[in-house]
N, C-alpha and C positions, 0 to 999 in steps of 0.2 A: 227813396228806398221803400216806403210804405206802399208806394205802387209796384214796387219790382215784386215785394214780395205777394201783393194779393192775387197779380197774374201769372205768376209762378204755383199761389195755390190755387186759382182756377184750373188752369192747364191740367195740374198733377190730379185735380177731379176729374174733369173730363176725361184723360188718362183713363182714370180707373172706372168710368162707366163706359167706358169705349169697349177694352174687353169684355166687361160682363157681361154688352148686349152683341157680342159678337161669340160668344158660346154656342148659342142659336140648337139650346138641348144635345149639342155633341161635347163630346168629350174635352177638357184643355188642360192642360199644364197648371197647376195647381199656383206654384209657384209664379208666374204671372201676375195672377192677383194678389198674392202677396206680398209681392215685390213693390206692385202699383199701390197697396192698398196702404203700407207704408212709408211711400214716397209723399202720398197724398197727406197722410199726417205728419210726417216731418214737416214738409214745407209750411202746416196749418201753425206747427210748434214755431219755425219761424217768424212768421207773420208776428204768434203771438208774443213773443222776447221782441221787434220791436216796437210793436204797441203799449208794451211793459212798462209802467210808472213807477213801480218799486221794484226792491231788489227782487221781494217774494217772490211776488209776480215773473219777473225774467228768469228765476230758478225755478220753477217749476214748467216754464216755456222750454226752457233749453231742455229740462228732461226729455220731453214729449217731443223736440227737435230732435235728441241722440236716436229714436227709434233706430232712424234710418243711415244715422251712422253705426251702429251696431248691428244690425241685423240684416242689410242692403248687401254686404258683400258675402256672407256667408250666404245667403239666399241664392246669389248670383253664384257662387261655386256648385251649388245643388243645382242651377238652373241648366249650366254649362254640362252636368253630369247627366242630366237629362236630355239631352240634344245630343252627346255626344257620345249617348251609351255607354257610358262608364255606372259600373256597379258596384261602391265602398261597403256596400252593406248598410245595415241597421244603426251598429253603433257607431262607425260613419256620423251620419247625421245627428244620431243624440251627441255627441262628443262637440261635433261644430254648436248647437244648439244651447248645449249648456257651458261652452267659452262665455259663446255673446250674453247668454243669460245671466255670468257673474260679474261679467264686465260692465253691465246695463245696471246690476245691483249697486256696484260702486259707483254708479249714477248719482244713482238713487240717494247717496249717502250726501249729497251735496248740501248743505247747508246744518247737517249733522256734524260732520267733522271733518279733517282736510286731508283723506284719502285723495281724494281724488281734484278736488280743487283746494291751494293752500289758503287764496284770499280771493274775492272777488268785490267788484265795486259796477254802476250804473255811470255810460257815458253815452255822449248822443252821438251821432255818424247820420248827417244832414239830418233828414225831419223825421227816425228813427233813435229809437233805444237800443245799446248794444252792451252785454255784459262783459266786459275787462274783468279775465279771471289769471291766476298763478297757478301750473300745472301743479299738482302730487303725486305721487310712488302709484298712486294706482292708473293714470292716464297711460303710462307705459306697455298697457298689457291693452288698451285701447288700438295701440299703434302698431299691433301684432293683428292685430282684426284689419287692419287697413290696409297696411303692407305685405301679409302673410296671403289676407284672399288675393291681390293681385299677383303674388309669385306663383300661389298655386292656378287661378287661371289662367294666368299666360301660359303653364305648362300643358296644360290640358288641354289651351287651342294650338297650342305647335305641338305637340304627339299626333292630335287627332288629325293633323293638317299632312303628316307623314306618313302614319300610321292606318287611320281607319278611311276605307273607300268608304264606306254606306254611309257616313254623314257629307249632307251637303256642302258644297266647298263656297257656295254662297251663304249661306248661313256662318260658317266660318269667319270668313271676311266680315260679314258685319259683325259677329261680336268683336272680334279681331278692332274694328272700327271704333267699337263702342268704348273700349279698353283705351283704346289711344285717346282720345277723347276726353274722358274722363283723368285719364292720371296727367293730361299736356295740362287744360285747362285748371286743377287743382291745383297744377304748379305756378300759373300766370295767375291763375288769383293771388295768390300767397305773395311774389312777386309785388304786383301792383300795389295791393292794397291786404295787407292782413287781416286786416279788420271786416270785408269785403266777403261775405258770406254767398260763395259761389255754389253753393252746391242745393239750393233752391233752382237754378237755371239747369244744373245735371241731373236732379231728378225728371225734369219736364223733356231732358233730352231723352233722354234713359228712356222715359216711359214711350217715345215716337219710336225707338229703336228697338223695343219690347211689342208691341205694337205691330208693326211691320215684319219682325222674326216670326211672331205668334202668325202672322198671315199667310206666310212660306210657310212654316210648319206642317199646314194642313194639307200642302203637298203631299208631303211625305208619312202623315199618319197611317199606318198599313190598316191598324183594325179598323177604323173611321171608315178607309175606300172599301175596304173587304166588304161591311157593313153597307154602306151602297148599294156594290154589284148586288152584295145577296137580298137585297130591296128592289132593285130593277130586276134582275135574271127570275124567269117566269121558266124557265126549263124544266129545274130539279125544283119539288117541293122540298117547301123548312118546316119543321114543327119546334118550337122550343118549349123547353122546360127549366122548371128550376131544380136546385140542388134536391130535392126533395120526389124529383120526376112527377110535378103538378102541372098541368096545361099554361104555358104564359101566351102563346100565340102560335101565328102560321105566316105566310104567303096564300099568294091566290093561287098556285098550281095545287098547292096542301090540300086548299078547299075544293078542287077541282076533282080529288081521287078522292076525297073522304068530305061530301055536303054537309056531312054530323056534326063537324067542325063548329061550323056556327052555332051550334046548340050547347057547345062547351063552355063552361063557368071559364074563367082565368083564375090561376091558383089552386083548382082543384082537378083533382086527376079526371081523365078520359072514361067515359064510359059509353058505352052502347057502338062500341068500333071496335069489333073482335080482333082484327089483323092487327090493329097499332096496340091494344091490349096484350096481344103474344108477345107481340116482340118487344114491349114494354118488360113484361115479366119475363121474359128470357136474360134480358141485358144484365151483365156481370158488371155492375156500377163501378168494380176497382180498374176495369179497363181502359186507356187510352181512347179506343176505337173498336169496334165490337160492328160489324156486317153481316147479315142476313139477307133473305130473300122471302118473297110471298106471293100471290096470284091471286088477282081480284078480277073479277068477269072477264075473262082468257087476255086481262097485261098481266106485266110481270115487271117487279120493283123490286128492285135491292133498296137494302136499305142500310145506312151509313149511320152510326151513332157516335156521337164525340160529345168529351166534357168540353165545357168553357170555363175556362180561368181567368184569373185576372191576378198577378202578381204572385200565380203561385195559388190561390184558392179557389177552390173550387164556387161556382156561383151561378152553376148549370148544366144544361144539355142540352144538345143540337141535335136533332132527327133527319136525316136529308134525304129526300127519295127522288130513287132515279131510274126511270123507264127503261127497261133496256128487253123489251117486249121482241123487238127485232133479233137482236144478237139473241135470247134465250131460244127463237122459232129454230135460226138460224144452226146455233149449236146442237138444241136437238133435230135439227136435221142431218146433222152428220155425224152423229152419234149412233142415229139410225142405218144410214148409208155406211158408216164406217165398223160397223160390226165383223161383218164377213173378212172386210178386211183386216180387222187386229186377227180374226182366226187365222186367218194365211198366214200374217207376218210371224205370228206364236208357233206354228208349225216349220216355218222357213226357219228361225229361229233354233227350234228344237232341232232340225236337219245340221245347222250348222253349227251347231256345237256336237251332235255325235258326232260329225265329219271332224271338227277341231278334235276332240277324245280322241277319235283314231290315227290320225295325225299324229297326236303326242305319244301314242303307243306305240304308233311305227317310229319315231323318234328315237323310243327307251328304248323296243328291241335293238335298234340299229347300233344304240350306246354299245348295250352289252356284247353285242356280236360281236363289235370290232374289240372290248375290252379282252375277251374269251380268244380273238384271235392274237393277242399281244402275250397272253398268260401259255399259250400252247406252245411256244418256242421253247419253256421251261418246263418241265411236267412237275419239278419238285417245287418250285414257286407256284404251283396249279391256286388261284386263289387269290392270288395276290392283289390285283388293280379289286377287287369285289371287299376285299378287307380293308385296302387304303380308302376306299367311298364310304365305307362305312363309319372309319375313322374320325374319318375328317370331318363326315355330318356330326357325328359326337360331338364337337370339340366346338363347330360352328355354332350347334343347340346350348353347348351351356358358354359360350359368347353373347348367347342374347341377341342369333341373329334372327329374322325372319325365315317362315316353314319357305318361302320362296329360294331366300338365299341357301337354305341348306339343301334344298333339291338340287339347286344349280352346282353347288360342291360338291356333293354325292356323285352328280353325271361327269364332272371335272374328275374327281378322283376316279371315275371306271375308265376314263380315256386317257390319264396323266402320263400313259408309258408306251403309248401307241405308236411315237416315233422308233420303239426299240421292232418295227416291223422290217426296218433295213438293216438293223445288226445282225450279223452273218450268228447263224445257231452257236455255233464251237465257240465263238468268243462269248455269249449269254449262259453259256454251260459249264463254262472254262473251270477246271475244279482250283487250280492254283491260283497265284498273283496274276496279273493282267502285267503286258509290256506296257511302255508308256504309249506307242503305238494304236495298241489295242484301246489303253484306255482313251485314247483320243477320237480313234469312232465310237465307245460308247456315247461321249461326250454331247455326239452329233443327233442323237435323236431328242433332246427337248426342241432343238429348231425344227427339225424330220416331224415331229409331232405339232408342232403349233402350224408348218404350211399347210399340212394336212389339215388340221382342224379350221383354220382360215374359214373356211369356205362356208362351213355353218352358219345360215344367216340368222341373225338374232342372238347367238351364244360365244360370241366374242370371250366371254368369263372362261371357257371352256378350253379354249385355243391359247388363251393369257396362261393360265393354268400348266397347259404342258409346256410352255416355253421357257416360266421361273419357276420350276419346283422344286429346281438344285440350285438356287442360287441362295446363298449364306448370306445370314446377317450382320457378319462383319466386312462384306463385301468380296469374299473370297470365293463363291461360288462361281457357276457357267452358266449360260453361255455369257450373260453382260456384264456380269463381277457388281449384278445391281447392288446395294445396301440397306440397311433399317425398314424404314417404313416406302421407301421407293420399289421396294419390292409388293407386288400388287399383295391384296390379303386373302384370296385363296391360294396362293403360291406359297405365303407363308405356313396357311394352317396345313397346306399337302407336306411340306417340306416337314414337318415334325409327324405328320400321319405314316408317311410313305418311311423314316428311317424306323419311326417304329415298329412296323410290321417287317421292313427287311431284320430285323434285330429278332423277332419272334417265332420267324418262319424256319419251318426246317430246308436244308442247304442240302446239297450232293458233298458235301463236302463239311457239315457237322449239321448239328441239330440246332433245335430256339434256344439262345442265350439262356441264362435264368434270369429271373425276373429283379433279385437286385445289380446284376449288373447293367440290365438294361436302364432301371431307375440311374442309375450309375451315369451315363454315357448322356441320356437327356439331360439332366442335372449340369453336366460339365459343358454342353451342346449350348446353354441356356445362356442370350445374349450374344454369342461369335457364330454360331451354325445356327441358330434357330431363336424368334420372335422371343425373347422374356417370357412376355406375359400369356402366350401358347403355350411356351413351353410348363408353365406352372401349372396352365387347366391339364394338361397330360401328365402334370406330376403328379395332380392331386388324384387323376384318375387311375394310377398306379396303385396309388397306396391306399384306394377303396376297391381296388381287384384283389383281396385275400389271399383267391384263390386260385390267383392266374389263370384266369380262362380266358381272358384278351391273349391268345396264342395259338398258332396251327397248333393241333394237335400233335400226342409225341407218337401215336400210331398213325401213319396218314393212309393205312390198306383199305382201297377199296373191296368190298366184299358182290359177290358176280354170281349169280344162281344161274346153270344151266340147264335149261329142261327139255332130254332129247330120248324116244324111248331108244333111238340107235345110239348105241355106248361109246362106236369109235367118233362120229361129232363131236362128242362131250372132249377127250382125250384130242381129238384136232384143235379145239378151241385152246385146251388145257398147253398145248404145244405152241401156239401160235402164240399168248401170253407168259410163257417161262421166263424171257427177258425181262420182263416188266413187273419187279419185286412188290410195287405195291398195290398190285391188285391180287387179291384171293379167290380162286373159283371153286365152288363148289358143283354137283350135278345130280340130278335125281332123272330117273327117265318115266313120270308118268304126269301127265297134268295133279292128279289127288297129290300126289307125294311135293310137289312144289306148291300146292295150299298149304299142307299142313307143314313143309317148313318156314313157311312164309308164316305163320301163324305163330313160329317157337321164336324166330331169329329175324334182323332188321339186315335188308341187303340194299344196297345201291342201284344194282342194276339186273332184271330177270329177263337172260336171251333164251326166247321159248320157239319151239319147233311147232308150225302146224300142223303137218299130219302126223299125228300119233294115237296108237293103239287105246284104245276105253274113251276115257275123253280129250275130245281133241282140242289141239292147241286155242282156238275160234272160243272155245268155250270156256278152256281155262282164262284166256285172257277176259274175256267179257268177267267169271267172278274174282279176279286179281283187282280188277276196276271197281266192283262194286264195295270191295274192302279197303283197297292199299292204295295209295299215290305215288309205288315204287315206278319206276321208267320201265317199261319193255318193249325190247326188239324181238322183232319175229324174225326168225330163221326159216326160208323155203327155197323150195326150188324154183316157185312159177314167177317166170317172169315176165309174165302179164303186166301190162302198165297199170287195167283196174284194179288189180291186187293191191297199189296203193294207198289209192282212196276210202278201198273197203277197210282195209286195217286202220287207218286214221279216223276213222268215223268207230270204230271200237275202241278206240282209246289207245292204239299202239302210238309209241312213240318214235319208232322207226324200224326199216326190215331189210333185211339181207339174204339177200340170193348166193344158192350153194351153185359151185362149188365152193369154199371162202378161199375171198384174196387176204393174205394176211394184214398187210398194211391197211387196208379198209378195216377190215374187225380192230386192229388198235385203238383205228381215230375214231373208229365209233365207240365202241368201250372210254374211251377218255372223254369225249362230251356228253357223251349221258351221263358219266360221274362228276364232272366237272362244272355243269354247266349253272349259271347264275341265275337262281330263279327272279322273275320280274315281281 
């Protein structure tokens, strides 16, 4: 026995100086030596318990033997946490540390009192000493340290075995190995012989297995091989510093762009090397990574700066410079060459967006035209699709939609009734009840109006739009009897826009509701005809219209200046509009006299004669232009085609050739009063 144990404490030395001269000034696992370093004194504690002649002697052996049963397995848990990238934290480790630490105390108390041994006595086991002791209440918390580190590392190598790719699956296996090993043979000592102090033979194993790990390890150290390359790789220069940004070293490429180098103290900052001194004093030391550039006899170096850490502290800086002299010629050579070119593409650019502008302008006109040709079938609804888009932007704007989406609603509401282009006039005019007939072709123009609209490419919203903007929200509407929120949401916000302005507008057949019965009618609409929560944003904007001014007016008379110095024109005009109650004309016959009541009174529309006695019509209209925004058509006889162009280049807005056809003067007179400005 005295020989098992003295080549069990040789081994477990050798053990522990096999690591230490295998560090070789790199970095290792702390825990290694640790591990070895009290393997080596357990086993020395063995030897000396059975060398032991008294009891003394063998108690204070066995102490200096528990080392390594107390402190070997929790080591081994931190060792396993380390290989397998697991991170408990700080008090982690204090908390394991200071188990074994009170555990090791009630060691300690051995021969003091019977915490931890009740009785113990001196007997031989062949040509060895061996102490026969009587467990205590404190041994139990011994066998939490033995049993507990093996539950928790066994757990540890089957997660990691599941769980983590980046640990090696050989290294696994051998702790894996190491583990079985240790708790088979603890058990066949026990077994055989109780007495039979097996675990001088598992440290010697342990330490060949710790040993052999520590030698794979070094495979897998990243910053160790990192630290190589950037030892061999001669490409990019290194400069390093320490936390304080004081010179600690270089590479040979360092010294190759900067020979001053070799002149540098270690520990003290850089001098007499103005380009690494800028960019020394430039670097904002809280950064991560901080990059620049500089130019020394026509190369050109960026330059890379990074902290180095180590668990989190700071303990440096890395300088790395890297030639990139080619790409920089490189780049400014087509910087140079690509000049002209951004100016083209900035002009092609600029071309193709006023082309896009005009585009969208021929777009809007084109809205409003066809809106204007939907509203013309009605003269007393005149207005109507221009106040339902208006509406309905309102209502989109305080929903909190975007200025895009309330464009797209706007253009929706000026097109919403464009299918009414196939309903026959007399039924759109109709002053009484509708038959059920009739009402079945009005029916027909939200489909009328969305095939038409189809065709729009991109404004789909537009064409959805006139197809459900009569459909209810209790499902009762047309054409698909759609329901709640299946009905798309500009259908929904037209559907409460569009009844409120039919409720407001004056009719052939009465005038705009008042204003609480229309509150009236939304309110009861609210939930079965129309969206809730629409209809509330239209309540609430009721009842901040004081003043009711969301309403066609309750005069809707256009007012019509005639200026002719021949009196019976004036009186043909006057006759050709008697039918038509709400326009008002008035006549003056001299260009002066149509300034100066242009000047008293606001009209609509000024139909002006050109040749006329003093000043002529050419001249009146030129200062009509230079004051008023009213619309004028020119009345003449010549009907010259350049007569056109000349009048629209003075700001005429349209012109009629005498003799006058009546129905021409109507339709002109109603779209210069009518028409929706962009």
């Amino acid at each position: 026995m005295i020989a098992y144990y003295i080549i069990t404490t040789v081994f477990a030395i050798v053990n522990l100086f096999s690591i230490i001269v295998s560090v070789n000034n790199k970095k290792i696992n702390y825990y290694f030596i640790l591990l070895m370093l009290i393997m080596a004194i357990s086993n020395a504690g063995y030897l000396a318990v059975g060398l032991s002649e008294t009891v003394q002697e063998a108690v204070l052996a066995t102490k200096v033997a528990y080392l390594g049963g107390c402190f070997t397995s929790p080591l081994m848990i931190l060792l396993i946490c380390s290989i397998c990238k697991y991170d408990f934290g700080k008090w982690f480790r204090i908390g394991i540390h200071a188990y074994c630490f009170i555990v090791y105390c009630l060691i300690l108390t051995i021969g003091y009192n019977d915490l931890y041994y009740t009785e113990y006595h001196l007997e031989s086991l062949w040509d060895s000493t061996i102490l026969v002791n009587q467990y205590g209440i404190g041994h139990s918390m011994f066998y939490l340290i033995l049993y507990g580190a093996i539950i928790v590392q066994m757990a540890m190598l089957i997660h990691s075995t599941v769980k983590k790719r980046s640990v090696s699956r050989k290294n696994l296996f051998l702790l894996f190995g190491l583990e079985a090993v240790n708790v088979s043979s603890f058990l066949v000592g026990r077994l055989i012989n109780a007495d039979f102090e097996v675990m001088p033979a598992l440290y010697v194993f342990n330490g060949w297995f710790f040993l052999l790990i520590h030698h794979r390890l070094r495979h897998y150290n990243i910053e160790e091989s990192v630290a190589e390359v950037l030892q061999k790789k001669q490409n990019n220069g290194y400069i390093m510093f320490d936390e304080d940004l004081n010179y600690v070293g270089c590479n040979k490429m360092a010294e190759s762009v900067f020979p001053q180098l070799e002149k540098c103290y270690i520990d003290y900052p850089i001098k007499g090397i103005s380009e690494l001194e800028e960019v020394i004093k430039d670097y904002p030391k809280d950064n991560k990574e901080y990059i620049t550039t500089f130019t020394l006899d026509e190369r050109h170096f960026e330059c890379r700066f990074n902290r180095r850490t180590y668990n989190d502290k700071l303990y440096g800086y890395m300088l790395e410079l890297v030639e990139d002299t080619h790409k920089w010629m490189h780049i400014n050579y087509l910087s140079d060459n690509n000049t002209e070119l951004e100016k083209t593409v900035r002009e092609q650019n600029a071309e193709l967006i006023k082309k896009q502008d005009a585009i969208e302008k021929m777009f809007v006109q084109t809205v409003t035209a066809l809106s204007e040709a939907v509203d013309a079938k009605d003269r007393y609804t005149s207005g109507h699709s221009k106040r339902v888009a208006d509406y309905a932007r309102m209502l989109a704007k305080r929903m909190g939609l975007s200025a895009e989406q309330q464009e797209e609603i706007y253009r929706a509401g000026l097109l919403h009734d464009i299918g009414k282009i196939r309903i026959p006039v007399e039924i759109i005019n109709k002053a009484g009840k509708l038959t059920d007939e009739e009402y079945n072709i009005i029916k027909i123009h939200p489909v009328t109006g969305y095939n038409i609209l189809r065709g729009i490419a991109g404004n789909d919203l537009i064409a959805i739009a006139a197809k459900y903007h009569h459909e209810r929200y209790d499902g009762k509407g047309y054409p698909n009897g759609l329901a709640g929120e299946t009905i798309p949401l500009v259908a929904r916000i037209l559907a409460v826009a569009d009844t409120y302005d039919a409720m407001t507008s004056n009719r052939s057949y009465r005038k705009a509701l008042p204003q609480d019965v229309v509150r009236s009618e939304i309110e009861k609409g609210r939930g079965t005809q129309f969206d809730p929560d629409i209809a509330d944003i239209m309540l609430r904007v009721i009842d901040e219209d004081k003043q009711y001014t969301m309403r066609q007016g309750e005069e809707s008379t256009r007012k019509i200046l005639t200026v002719d110095d021949e009196p019976i024109n004036s009186k043909i005009l006057a006759h050709i509009m008697k039918d038509e109650p709400m326009y008002q004309l008035d006549a003056v016959d001299s260009g002066e006299a149509a300034l100066e009541r242009l000047s008293k009174e606001v009209y609509d529309l000024v139909m002006l004669d050109v040749n006329m006695h003093g000043m002529s019509g050419l001249e009146t209209l030129r200062q009509i232009r230079e004051r008023y925004s009213v619309p004028v058509v020119i009345m003449t006889a010549d009907k010259d085609l350049d007569t056109s162009s000349g009048f629209a280049a003075l700001g005429c807005d349209d012109y009629i050739t005498k003799p006058f056809l009546p129905l021409l003067i109507k339709e002109v007179v109603h779209n210069m009063t009518e028409r929706t400005e962009l």
